[in-house]
ROPAKOL-251268 format. One record per residue (C-alpha): residue in three letters; x, y, z negated. Coordinates in steps of 0.5 Angstrom, whole numbers, padded with zeros to 4 digits, always signed. Layout:
BEGIN
alaXYZ;...
This chain:
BEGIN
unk+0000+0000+0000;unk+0006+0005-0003;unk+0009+0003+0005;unk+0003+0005+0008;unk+0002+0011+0004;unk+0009+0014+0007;unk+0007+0013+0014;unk+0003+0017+0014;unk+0005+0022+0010;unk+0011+0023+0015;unk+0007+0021+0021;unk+0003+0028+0019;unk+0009+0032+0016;unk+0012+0031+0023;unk+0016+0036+0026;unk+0022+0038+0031;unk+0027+0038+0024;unk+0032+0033+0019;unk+0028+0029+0014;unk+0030+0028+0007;unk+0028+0027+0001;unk+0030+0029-0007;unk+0030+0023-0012;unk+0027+0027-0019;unk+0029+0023-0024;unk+0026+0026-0031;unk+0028+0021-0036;unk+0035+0023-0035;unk+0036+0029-0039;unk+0042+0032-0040;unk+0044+0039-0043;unk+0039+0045-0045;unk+0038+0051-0043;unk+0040+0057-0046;unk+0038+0063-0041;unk+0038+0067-0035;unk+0040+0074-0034;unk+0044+0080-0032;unk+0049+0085-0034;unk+0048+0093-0036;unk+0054+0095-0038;unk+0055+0101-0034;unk+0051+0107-0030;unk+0045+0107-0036;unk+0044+0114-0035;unk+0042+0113-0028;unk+0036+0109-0031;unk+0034+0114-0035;unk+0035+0120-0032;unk+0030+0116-0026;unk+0022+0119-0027;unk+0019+0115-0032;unk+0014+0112-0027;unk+0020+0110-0023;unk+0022+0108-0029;unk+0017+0104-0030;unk+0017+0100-0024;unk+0025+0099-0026;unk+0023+0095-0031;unk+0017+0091-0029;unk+0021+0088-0023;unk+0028+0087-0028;unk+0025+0084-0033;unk+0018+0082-0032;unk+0020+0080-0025;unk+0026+0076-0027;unk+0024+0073-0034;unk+0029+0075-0036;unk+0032+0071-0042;unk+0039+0074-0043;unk+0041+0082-0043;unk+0048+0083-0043;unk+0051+0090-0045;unk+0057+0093-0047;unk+0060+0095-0054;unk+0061+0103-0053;unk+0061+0105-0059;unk+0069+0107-0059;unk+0068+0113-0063;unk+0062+0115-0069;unk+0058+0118-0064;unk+0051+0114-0064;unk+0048+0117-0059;unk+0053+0115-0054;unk+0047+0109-0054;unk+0041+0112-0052;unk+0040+0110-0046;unk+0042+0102-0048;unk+0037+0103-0053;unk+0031+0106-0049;unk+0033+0100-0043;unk+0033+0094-0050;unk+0027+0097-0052;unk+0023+0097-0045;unk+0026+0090-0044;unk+0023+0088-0051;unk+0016+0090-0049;unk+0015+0086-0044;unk+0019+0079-0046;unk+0020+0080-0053;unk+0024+0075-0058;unk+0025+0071-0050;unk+0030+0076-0049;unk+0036+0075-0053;unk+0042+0081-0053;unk+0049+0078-0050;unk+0054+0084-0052;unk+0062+0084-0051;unk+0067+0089-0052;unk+0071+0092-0046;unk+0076+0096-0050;unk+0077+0096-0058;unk+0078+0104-0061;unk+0083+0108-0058;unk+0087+0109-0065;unk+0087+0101-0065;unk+0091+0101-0059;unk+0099+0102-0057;unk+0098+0106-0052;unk+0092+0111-0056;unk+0088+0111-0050;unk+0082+0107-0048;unk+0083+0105-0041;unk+0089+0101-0040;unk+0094+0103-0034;unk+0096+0097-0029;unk+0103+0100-0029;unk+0105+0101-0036;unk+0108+0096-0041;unk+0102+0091-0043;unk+0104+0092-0050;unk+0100+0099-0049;unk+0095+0095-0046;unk+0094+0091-0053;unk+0093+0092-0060;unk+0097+0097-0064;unk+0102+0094-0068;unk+0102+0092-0076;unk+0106+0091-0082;unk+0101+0089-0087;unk+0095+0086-0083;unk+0093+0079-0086;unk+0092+0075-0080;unk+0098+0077-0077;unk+0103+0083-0073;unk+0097+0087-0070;unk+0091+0092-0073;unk+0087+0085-0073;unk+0083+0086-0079;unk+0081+0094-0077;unk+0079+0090-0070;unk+0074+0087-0073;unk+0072+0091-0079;unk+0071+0096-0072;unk+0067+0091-0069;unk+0062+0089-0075;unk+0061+0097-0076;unk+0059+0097-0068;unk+0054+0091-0069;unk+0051+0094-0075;unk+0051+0101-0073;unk+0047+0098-0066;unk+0042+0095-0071;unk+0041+0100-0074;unk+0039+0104-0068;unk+0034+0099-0065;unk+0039+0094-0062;unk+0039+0087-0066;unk+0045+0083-0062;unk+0044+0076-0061;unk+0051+0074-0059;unk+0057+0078-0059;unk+0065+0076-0055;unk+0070+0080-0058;unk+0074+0081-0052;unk+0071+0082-0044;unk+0076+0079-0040;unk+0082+0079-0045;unk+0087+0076-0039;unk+0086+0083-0035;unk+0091+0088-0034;unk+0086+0093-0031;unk+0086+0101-0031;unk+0078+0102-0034;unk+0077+0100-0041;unk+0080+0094-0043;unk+0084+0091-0049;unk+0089+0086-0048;unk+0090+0080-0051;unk+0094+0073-0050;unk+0091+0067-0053;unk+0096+0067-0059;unk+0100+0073-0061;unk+0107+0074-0059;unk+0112+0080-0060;unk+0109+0085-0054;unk+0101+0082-0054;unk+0096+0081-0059;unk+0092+0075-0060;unk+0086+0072-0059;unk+0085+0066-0063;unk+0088+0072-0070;unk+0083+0076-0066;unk+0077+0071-0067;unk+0079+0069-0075;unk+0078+0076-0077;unk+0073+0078-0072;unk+0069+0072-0075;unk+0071+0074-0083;unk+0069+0080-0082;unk+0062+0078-0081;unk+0061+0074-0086;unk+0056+0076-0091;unk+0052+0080-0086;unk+0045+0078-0085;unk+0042+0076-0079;unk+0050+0076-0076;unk+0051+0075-0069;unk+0054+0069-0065;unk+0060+0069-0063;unk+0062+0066-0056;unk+0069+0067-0052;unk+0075+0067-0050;unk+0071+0070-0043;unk+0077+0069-0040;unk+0077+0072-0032;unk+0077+0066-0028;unk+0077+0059-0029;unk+0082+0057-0025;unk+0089+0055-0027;unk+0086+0052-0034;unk+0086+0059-0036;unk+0080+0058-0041;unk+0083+0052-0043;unk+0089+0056-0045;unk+0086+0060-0049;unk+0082+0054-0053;unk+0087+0050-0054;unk+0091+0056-0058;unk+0084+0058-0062;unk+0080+0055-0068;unk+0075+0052-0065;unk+0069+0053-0071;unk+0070+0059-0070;unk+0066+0059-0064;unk+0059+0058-0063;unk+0058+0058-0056;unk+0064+0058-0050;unk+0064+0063-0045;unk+0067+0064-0038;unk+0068+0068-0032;unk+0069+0066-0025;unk+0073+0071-0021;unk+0078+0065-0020;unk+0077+0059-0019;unk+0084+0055-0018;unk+0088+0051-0012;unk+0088+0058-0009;unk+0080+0060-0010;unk+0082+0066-0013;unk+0078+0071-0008;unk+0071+0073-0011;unk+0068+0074-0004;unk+0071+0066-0002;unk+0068+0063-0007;unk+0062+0066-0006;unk+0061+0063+0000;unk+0064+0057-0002;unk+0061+0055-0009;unk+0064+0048-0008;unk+0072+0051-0011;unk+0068+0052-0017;unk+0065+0044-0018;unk+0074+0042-0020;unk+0075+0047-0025;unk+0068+0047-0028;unk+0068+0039-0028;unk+0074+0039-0033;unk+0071+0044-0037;unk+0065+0041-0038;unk+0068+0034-0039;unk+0072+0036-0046;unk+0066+0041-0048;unk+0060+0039-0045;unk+0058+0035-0051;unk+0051+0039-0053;unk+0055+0042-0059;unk+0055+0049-0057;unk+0053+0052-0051;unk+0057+0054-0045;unk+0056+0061-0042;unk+0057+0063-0035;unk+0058+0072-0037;unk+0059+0075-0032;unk+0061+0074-0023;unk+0060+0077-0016;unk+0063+0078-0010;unk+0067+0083-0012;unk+0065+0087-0004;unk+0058+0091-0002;unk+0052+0088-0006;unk+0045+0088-0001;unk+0048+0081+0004;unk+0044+0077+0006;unk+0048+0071+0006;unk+0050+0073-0002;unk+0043+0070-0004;unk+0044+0062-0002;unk+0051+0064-0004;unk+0049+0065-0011;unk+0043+0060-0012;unk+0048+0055-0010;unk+0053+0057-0015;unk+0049+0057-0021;unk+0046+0050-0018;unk+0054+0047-0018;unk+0053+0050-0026;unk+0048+0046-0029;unk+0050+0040-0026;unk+0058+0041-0025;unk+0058+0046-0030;unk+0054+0043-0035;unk+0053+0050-0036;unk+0046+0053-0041;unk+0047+0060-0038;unk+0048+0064-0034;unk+0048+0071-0033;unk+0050+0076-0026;unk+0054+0082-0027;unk+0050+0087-0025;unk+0043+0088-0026;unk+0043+0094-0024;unk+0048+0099-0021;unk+0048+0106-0019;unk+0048+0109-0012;unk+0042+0104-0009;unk+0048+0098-0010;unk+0046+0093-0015;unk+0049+0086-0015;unk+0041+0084-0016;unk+0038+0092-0017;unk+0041+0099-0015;unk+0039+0104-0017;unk+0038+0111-0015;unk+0036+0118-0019;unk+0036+0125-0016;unk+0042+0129-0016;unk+0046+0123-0019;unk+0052+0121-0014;unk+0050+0121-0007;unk+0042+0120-0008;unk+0037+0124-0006;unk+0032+0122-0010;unk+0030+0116-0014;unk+0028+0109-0012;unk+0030+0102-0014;unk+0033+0097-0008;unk+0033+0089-0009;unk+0038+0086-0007;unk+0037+0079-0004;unk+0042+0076-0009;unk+0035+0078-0014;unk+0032+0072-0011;unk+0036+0067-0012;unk+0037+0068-0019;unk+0029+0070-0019;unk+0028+0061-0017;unk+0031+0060-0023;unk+0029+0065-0028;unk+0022+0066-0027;unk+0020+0059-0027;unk+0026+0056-0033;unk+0025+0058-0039;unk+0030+0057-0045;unk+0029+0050-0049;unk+0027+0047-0042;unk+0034+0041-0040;unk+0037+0039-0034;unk+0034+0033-0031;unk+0037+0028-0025;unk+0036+0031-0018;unk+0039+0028-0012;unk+0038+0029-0005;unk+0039+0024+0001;unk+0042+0030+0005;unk+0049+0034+0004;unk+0047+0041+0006;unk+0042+0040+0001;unk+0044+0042-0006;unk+0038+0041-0012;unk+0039+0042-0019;unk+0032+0041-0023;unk+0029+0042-0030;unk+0024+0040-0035;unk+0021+0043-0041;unk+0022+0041-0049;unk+0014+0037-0048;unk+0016+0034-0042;unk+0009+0036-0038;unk+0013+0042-0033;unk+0018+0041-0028;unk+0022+0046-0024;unk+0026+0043-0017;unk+0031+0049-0014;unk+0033+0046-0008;unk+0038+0050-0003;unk+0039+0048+0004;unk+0046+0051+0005;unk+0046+0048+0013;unk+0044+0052+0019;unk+0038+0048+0021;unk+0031+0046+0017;unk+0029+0040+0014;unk+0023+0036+0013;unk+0022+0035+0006;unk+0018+0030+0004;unk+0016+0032-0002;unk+0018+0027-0008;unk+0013+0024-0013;unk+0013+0024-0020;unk+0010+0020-0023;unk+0003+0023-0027;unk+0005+0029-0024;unk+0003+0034-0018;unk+0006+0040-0015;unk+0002+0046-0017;unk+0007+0052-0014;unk+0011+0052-0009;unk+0016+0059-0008;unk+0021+0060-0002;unk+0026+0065+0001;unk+0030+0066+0007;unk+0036+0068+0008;unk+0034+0074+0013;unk+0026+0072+0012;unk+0021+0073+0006;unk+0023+0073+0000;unk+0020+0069-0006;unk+0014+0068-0002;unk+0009+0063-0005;unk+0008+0057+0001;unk+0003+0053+0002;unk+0003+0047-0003;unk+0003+0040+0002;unk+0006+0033+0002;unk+0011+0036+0006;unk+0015+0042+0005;unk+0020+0045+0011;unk+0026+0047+0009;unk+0030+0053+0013;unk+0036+0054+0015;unk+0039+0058+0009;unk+0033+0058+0004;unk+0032+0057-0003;unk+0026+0053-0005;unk+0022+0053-0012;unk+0018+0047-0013;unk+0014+0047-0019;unk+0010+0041-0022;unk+0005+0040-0028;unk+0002+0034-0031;unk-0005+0032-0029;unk-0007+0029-0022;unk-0007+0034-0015;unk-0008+0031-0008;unk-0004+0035-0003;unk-0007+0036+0003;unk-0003+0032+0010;unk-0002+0038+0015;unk+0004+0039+0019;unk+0008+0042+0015;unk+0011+0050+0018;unk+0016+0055+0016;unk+0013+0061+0013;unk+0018+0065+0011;unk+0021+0068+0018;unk+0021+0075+0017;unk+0018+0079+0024;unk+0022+0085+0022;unk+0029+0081+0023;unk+0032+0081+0029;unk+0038+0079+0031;unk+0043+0082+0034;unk+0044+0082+0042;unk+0049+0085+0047;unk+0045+0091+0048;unk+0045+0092+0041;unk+0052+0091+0039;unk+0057+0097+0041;unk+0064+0093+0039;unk+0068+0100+0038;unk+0075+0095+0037;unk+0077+0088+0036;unk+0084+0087+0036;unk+0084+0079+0037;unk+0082+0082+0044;unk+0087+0086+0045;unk+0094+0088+0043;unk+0095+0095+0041;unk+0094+0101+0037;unk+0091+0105+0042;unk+0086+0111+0040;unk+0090+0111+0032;unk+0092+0118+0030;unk+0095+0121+0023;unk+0095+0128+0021;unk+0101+0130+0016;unk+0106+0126+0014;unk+0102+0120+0015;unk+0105+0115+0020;unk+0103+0113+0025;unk+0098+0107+0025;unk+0102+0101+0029;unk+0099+0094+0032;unk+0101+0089+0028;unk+0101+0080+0029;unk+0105+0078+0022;unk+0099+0073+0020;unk+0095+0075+0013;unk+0090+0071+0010;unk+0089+0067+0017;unk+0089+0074+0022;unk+0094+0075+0026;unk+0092+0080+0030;unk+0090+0088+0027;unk+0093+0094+0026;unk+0096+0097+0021;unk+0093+0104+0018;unk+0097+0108+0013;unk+0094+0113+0008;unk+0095+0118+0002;unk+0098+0112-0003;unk+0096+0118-0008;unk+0092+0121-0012;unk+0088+0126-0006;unk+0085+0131-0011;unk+0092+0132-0014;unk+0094+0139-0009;unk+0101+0136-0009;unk+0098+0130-0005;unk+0092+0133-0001;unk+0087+0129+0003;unk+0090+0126+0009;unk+0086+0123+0014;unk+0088+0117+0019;unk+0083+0118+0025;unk+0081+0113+0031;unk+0078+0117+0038;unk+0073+0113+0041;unk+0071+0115+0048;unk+0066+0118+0051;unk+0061+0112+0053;unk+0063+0109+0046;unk+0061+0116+0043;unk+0054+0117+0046;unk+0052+0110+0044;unk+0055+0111+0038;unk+0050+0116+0036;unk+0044+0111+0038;unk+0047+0106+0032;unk+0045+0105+0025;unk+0050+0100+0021;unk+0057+0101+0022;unk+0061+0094+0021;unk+0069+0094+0019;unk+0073+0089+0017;unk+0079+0091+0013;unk+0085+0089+0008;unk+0089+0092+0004;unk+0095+0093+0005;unk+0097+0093-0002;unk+0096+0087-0008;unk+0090+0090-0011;unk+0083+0093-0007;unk+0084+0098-0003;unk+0077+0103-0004;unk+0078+0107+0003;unk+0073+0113+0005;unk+0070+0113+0011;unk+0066+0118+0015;unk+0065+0122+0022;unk+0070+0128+0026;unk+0068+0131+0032;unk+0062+0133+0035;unk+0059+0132+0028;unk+0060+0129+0021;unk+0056+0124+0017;unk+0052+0127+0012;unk+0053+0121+0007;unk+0060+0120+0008;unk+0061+0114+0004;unk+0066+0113-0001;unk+0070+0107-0003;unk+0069+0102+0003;unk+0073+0096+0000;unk+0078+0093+0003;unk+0081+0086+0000;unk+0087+0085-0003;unk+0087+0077-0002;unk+0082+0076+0004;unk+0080+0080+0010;unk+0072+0083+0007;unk+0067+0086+0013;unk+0064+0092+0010;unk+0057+0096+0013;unk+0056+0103+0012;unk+0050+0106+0014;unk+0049+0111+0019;unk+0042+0114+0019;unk+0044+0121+0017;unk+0049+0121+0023;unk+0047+0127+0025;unk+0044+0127+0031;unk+0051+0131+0037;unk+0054+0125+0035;unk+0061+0124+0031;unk+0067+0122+0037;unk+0073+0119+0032;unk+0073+0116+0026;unk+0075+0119+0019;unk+0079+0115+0014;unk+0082+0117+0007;unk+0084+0114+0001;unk+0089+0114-0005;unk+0091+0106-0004;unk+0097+0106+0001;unk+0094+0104+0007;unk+0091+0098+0010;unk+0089+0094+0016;unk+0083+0093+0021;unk+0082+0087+0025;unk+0075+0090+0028;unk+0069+0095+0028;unk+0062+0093+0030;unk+0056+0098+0031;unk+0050+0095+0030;unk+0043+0098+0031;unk+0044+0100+0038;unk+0038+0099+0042;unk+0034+0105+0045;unk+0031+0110+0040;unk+0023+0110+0042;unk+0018+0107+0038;unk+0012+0106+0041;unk+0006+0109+0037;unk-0001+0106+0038;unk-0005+0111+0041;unk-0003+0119+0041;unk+0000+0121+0034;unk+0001+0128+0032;unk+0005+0132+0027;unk+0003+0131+0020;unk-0001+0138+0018;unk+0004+0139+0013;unk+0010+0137+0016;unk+0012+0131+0013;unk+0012+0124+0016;unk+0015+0118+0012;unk+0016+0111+0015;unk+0017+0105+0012;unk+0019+0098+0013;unk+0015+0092+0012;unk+0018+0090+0006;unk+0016+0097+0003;unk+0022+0100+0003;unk+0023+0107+0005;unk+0028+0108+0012;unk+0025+0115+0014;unk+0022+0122+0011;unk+0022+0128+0014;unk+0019+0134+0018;unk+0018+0131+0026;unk+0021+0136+0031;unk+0018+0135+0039;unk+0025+0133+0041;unk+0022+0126+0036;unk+0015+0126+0038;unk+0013+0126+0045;unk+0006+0123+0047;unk+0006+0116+0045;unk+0014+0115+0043;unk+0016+0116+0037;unk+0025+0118+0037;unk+0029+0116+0031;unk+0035+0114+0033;unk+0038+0110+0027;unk+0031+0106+0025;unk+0034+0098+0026;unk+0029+0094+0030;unk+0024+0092+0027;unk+0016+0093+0025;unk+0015+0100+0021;unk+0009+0103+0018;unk+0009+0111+0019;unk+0005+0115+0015;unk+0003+0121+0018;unk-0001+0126+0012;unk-0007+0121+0011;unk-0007+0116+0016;unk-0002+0110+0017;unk+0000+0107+0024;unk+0005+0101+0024;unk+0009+0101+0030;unk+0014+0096+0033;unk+0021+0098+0034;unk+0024+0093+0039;
């Protein structure tokens, strides 16, 4: 009977895809679930100085959306002055009221006082001595040659004083990083002290004397080290006490074997499976928790490809891993920019008014978040297909089930739905990689699953017939459209050709030459030399290095709306390069702070939408760092900049039109001239293709831009 049943399912469920199934085997439980969450440590302002209904939506979508149930703050309270924490309060307070006791406060410290340190500064400086970077020698300290005991005597003032103020911490790690060596705020530590740096484990017996007797007294998770590769976290556990901790904690910037840029693993979350493995294997016993901190691509938030990077990170985690939380770095960030949320308030930084972006990386965090709860344990999951990567969760009455399954492959497939036995699947959720996002499917016997897409599968106890239709993809999003040749203007690519032609410098900069010297796989590009110094500094001044483009490059150029390089540093550390437009016109948001990798080539986009409308004929670069290289440059975006209206529009009558895209998302305002408005087209030219909603004073049309 049970055979029969099969074929017909998969006689209905036919399609023109690879077929698989997942094997869900809720008997097999493994470790528990502590949360899900995101990290904000800095640009809090941002937030607060957004209007309060701006706000509002703020935290519906960071909070509510996500279910968040672990926040990750900062310890900003270096000096006395409380209220250098308004604004994590007002943030922790809004959060509270929409989740309550099922969001606990993860904080951790970026840099002890500056009167503790040997340097007597809060930020550390890459090039000094990294003695500075640490604590401040003692001759009289109990637990060792460092202020270690007014370190931790800091830290229960910190806590206390934050509890006082409306924020009560759940769990506290003394040391962000504390491997760093960076120019921000940092404190250096070394796993056990030596004669030029403080140790962690002195640190961690002090920071844990000093807690005790205080009521409600935080957790303390660490060492929080910045990578997991190389047995970096196991370097600094095997030199600390141990019952000193109450929960592991890690980042993942690193993953060993060579892994160590951000941008690399992201897109390839198996280098993670080695190292997390071993952790797992010594630590993942179910005695204490293990806790993923805080990563991200380290490049521009907002790719596409991010998201399905993500969610398979956190899927090589949990199982891997054996990990019981994780938590984003950014949950929000300024500037429109966030790893899962940007955030812009009027006349802060380069915004213009306040508004919210999601990131696709939001989604993939939102698959397990909004449907896993803490308390709720791993269960076995497999699939019979090697592109699909499942992890999946049950709760503590074993009466929810909760499937997130990846297809990391560039095809779709069939999923023949698993059975489990007294349950049925009530709920199904799915995003894609260029589609809808987070969008309820129909709940059938079968669930297609699209090239780079994520899908929630939710079942409860009881008994559900599902329908046998053929099953369909329901997240392609009509808006996207790939790029073609008439849309693409390839400004430069030099594994096509051999020189630096169209490169010029100004001042003492030398001239861009062409190089083939292999880095990081590319064998081909040229070498842009910059200021190497601090271009605010009169001494220094700003410096530009230029690249010409010709005259048919320039007149499409002014049709384009993203702009795509792909660079390197020159130096062992990030570039972060200016980049705007010269000649004819220059950009009205000139973007600052385009990265360049230091161990990998990253390709950066950068808006043109409010290139002004003559068209810029070079391109401009400025920078600090030395220099760096440049494999390619791409606009996209291209196309013809007539939209066709449905019937014959007018100008608002108060002059304002405003047009957005599907997903709601603001791309345009302002007052139509007739050079933009004639008859039935509509011409703006940095509009991508796709559909549109305008709205014109009262009425709204949606117009197809092709």
């Amino acid at each position: 009977m049970r055979n029969w049943k099969r074929f017909l399912l998969a006689t209905a469920c036919a399609a023109p895809t690879m077929a698989a199934t997942l094997t869900i085997n809720p008997a097999q439980k493994s470790q528990e679930v502590l949360g899900f969450g995101g990290g904000i440590v800095y640009y809090q302002g941002w937030v607060t100085a957004m209007s309060e209904s701006m706000q509002k939506d703020l935290y519906d979508t960071a909070f509510s959306g996500l279910n968040l149930s672990m926040l990750r703050l900062g310890n900003w309270l270096q000096e006395e002055d409380v209220s250098k924490i308004k604004d994590d309060v007002k943030i922790v307070k809004e959060a509270k009221n929409r989740l309550g006791n099922h969001l606990k406060i993860e904080m951790s410290s970026w840099t002890a006082p500056a009167t503790l340190k040997g340097s007597g500064k809060i930020n550390g400086n890459e090039g000094a001595n990294k003695s500075a970077n640490s604590l401040k020698k003692s001759d009289s300290d109990p637990y060792g040659k460092y202020v270690y005991n007014d370190f931790a005597n800091w830290w229960k003032s910190s806590y206390l004083k934050y509890r006082d103020a409306g924020i009560n911490v759940d769990y506290i790690s003394l040391q962000n990083e504390p491997d760093m060596n960076a120019d921000y705020e940092e404190t250096l530590f070394d796993p056990t002290e030596n004669d030029s740096i403080a140790g962690y484990a002195q640190a961690l017996t002090a920071v844990r004397a000093a807690f005790n007797g205080v009521s409600n007294a935080p957790k303390i998770i660490g060492p929080e080290p910045l990578g997991i590769g190389y047995n970096n976290f196991q370097n600094y556990m095997n030199a600390l006490d141990e019952s000193k901790l109450d929960a592991y904690a890690y980042h993942l910037y690193h993953a060993g074997d060579g892994n160590d840029n951000s941008l690399n693993n992201y897109k390839n979350p198996e280098n993670f499976k080695k190292p997390m493995s071993a952790i797992a294997s010594k630590y993942g016993n179910g005695s204490k928790p293990i806790i993923m901190t805080e990563f991200c691509t380290m490049a521009e938030n907002g790719k596409e490809d991010y998201m399905v990077g993500l969610a398979h990170i956190m899927q090589v985690g949990f199982t891997s891993g054996k990990l019981n939380a994780y938590i984003a770095w950014e949950l929000m960030w300024g500037e429109g920019k966030g790893q899962l949320i940007g955030v812009c308030a009027k006349g802060w930084g380069n915004c213009e008014e306040d508004k919210i972006v999601i990131s696709p990386e939001y989604h993939a965090v939102r698959h397990y978040s909004k449907f896993v709860n803490p308390g709720w344990k791993v269960i076995s999951a497999a699939a019979d297909d090697a592109d699909l990567k499942t992890v999946a969760f049950a709760n503590p009455a074993g009466d929810s089930i909760s499937i997130i399954v990846i297809n990391t492959g560039d095809k779709s497939i069939q999923l023949t739905n698993p059975e489990i036995s007294g349950m049925g699947l009530v709920n199904a959720v799915q995003s894609k990689e260029n589609g809808f996002k987070s969008k309820s499917i129909s709940k059938l016997s079968c669930t297609i699953l699209p090239a780079r897409s994520i899908t929630t599968l939710v079942y409860v106890k009881g008994s559900f017939v599902l329908p046998t239709e053929m099953c369909k993809d329901e997240t392609t999003d009509p808006n996207y459209v790939e790029p073609t040749a008439a849309d693409t203007l390839v400004i430069v690519d030099y594994s096509k050709t051999n020189s630096a032609d169209g490169w010029s410098a100004e001042k003492t900069l030398t001239a861009p030459t062409y190089e083939t010297k292999t880095i990081d796989g590319v064998s081909s590009y040229v070498k842009v030399n910059l200021a190497g110094c601090d271009q605010s500094d009169e001494s220094c001044g700003y410096q530009h290095a230029f690249y010409k483009l010709t005259s048919e490059q320039a007149e499409t150029f002014a049709k384009c709306s993203e702009l795509s390089i792909t660079m390197h540093s020159a130096d062992d550390t990030t570039a972060y390069i200016n980049v705007g437009g010269a000649g004819g016109s220059e950009w009205v948001d000139y973007k600052y702070g385009v990265q360049a990798g230091s161990t990998s080539w990253v390709t950066s986009s950068i808006s043109l939408e409010k290139e002004a409308s003559t068209g810029s004929n070079q391109l401009k670069f400025n920078s600090n760092a030395s220099g760096f290289y440049v494999s390619k440059i791409v606009a996209t975006g291209c196309a013809s900049s007539a939209i066709p209206l449905q019937k014959n529009f007018r100008k608002a009558a108060n002059g304002i039109s405003k047009i957005y895209d599907v997903h709601g998302r603001l791309m345009w305002t302002g007052k139509l001239s007739e050079a933009e408005l004639s008859g039935k087209e509509l011409h703006l030219q940095n509009l991508p293709a796709g559909i549109y909603l305008i709205r014109n004073g009262a009425k709204t049309i949606s117009a197809i831009k092709r």
